[in-house]
Structure formats: C-alpha cells, structure tokens
N, C-alpha and C positions, 0 to 999 in steps of 0.2 A: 504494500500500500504506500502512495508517494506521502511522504513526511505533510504535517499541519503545520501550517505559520503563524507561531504565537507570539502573543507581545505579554510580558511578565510585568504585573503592575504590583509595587511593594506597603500594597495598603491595603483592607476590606472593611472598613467601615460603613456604615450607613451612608454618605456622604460617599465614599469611592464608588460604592454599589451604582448609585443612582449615577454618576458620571459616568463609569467607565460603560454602563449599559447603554447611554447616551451616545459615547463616543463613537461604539463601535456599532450602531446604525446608522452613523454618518457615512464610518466607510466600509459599510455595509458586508462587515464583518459579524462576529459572533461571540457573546464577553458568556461567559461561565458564570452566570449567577450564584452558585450553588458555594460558588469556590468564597465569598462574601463570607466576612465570621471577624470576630477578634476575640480573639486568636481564628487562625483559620482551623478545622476542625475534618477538613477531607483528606485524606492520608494522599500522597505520589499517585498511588494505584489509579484510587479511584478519580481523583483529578485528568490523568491520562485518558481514561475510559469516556470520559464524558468530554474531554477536546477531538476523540473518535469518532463520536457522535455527531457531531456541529457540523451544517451542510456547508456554510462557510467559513473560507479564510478572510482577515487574518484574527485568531483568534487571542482573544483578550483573557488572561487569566489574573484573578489576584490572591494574594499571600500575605499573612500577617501574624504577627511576634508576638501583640501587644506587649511591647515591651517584655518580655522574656528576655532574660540577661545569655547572651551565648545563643547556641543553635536551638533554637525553638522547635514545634511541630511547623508552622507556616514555613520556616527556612529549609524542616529537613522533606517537606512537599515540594518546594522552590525544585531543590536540586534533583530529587527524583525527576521529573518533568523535564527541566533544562536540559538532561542525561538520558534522555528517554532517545531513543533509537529512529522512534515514530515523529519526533518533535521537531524544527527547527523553528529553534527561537528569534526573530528577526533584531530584538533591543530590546531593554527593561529600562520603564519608568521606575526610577528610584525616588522614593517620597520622603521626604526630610519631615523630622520631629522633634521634639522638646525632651528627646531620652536621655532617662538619667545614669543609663548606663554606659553611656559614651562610645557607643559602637558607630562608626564611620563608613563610608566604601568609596574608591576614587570612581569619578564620572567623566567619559569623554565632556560634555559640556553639560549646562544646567541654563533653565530658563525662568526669569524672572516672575514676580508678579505683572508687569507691564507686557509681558512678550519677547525680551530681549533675549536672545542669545546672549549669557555669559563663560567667560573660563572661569569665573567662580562658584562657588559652593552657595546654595544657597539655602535660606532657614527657614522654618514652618508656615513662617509668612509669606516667601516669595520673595526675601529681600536680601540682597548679594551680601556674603561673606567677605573675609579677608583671607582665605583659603584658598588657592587654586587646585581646580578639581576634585573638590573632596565634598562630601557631606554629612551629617549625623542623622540617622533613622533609627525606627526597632527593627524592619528587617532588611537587614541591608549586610549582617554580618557575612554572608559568607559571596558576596557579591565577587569578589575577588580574585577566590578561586576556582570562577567558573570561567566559560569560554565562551561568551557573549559578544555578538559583534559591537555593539555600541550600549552607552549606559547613559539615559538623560535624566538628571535630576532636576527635582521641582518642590515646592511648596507641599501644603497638605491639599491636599487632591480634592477637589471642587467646592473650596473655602478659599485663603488667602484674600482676608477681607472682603471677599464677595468677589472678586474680581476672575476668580475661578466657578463662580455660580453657576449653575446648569440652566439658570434663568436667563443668562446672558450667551448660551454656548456653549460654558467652561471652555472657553479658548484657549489658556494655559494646558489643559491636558488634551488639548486639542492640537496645539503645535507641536507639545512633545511627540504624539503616537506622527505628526506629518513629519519630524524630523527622524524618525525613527524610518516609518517608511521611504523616504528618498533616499536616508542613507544605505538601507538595504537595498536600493535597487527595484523594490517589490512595488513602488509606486506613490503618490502622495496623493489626498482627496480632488475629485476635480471639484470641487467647488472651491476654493484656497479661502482662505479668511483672508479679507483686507485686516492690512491693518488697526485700522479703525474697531474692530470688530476688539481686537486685544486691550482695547483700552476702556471696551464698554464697561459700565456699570459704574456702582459709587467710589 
C-alpha cells in the first residue's frame, strides 16, 4: 500500500481539535479526530490504523504530553507513527508552551503571531524569542531524534491572543501546514491567504 502523508501537530487540546479539523478541510485533507486528548490517550497502533482508514491525504495527526516531564504516552505514539513503515511524515507543527519542565526541540523556522516567518523560537503567545531555532513545549521532547523533513514552530495552536482564532481562519496554523507543504514539494492550498488575512482579528 503506497505510504499516507501526515503532518504531526504537537498539541490536542480542545482548541487544537477545533483548528487542526478546520485546517485540514481547507486543504482538503483528513485530521484524526480521535487522536485529540491531553494527554493523548490512543496508543502508535491504533493511531496508524485509523490514518489507514482516511480517504484523504494529507493527513493531520495530533499528540500531547500534557506536560508529562520526559517521554510521555503522546510522545511515545508520536514516534510509533513517524517510524511506521506505512507513514510519511511531510513536517511537524511544533507548539510552544508555558512548560515547566523545560523541555525544548530545534525548528527549521517558526512563525509568529503576525504571520512572519522567523529564525527565532517563538513563545505561547506567538511572540519571537531570543533563541534561534529552538522552542519550549510539552511534546516536543523527542523531536530530535527523529527524521522529519522540516519542523515549524508556533504559538499555542488557535489562540495567540485571538489572532490564531478559527473565527478569523486560524491563519497562523494555516501558514504553518502551507509552509510545511511547499516545502515538501506535496503542494501548498490554492486559495493562498493574503496577507491581510494574517493580521485579521483583534
């Protein structure tokens, strides 16, 4: 069977949920509802099974730690999946949090609350660090030592003052999965967001 094309999102909150389901009927893709939890609560296996299922690519999966200090259940489902045979991963949105356990992961680039492309790290809010390339999340630990083509970090996933709202788009988790797609090759939405669109809301 030819490999699924997943995009690994490092957050399942109520708020990731409602975005990431969002995003990927834009680009009319297929996000794993089920995979939603905090902690996430679906083991590798059964996560695989159900991105087997999905009539379309590219599919959306999410993972989460809640703050579990070290390799959690969400991290060690992450890695089953990423390593799965059937799977290629296209990127992973990496979601930046307020952890106090100070777990990090470097990111090719990271994009602000505004929409910007930065080389810096950026914080819960969407606002650029003093860190190049790096981030702090809860699941993000084992980021590292996996083999992922590209890593975009961002804010907390359809918050960042509102400015990530699903009521506006969520244009923020909307440019990461488009930078994630062009940089794979696999494609970017044709509708593109104007600019403008990144700066809606309050």
């Amino acid at each position: 069977m030819e490999k699924r094309r997943v995009i690994v999102v490092t957050d399942g909150d109520e708020y990731a949920e409602k975005t990431v389901e969002h995003v990927a009927k834009q680009y009319g893709g297929r996000c794993i509802s089920q995979s939603h939890g905090n902690p996430t609560k679906l083991t590798g296996p059964e996560i695989v099974k159900l991105i087997m299922k999905t009539p379309y690519d590219p599919v959306f999966v999410m993972f989460d730690d809640s703050g579990f200090l070290g390799e959690g259940a969400g991290e060690r489902a992450l890695k089953y999946v990423v390593n799965h045979e059937k799977v290629d991963v296209l990127g992973v949105i990496a979601v930046a949090s307020k952890t106090h356990q100070n777990e990090w992961t470097r990111v090719d680039v990271s994009i602000d609350r505004y929409g910007e492309l930065t080389e810096y790290g950026v914080d819960k809010s969407g606002i650029a660090e003093f860190e190049i390339g790096r981030i702090n999340g809860d699941t993000v630990y084992c980021l590292d030592s996996l083999q992922v083509p590209i890593v975009v970090g961002i804010g907390d996933i359809g918050k960042m003052a509102r400015k990530d709202d699903i009521q506006y788009g969520s244009p923020i988790t909307m440019k990461a999965v488009e930078v994630i797609l062009e940089r794979s090759g696999y494609g970017g939405r044709t509708n593109k967001a104007k600019n403008s669109d990144l700066h809606e809301g309050p």
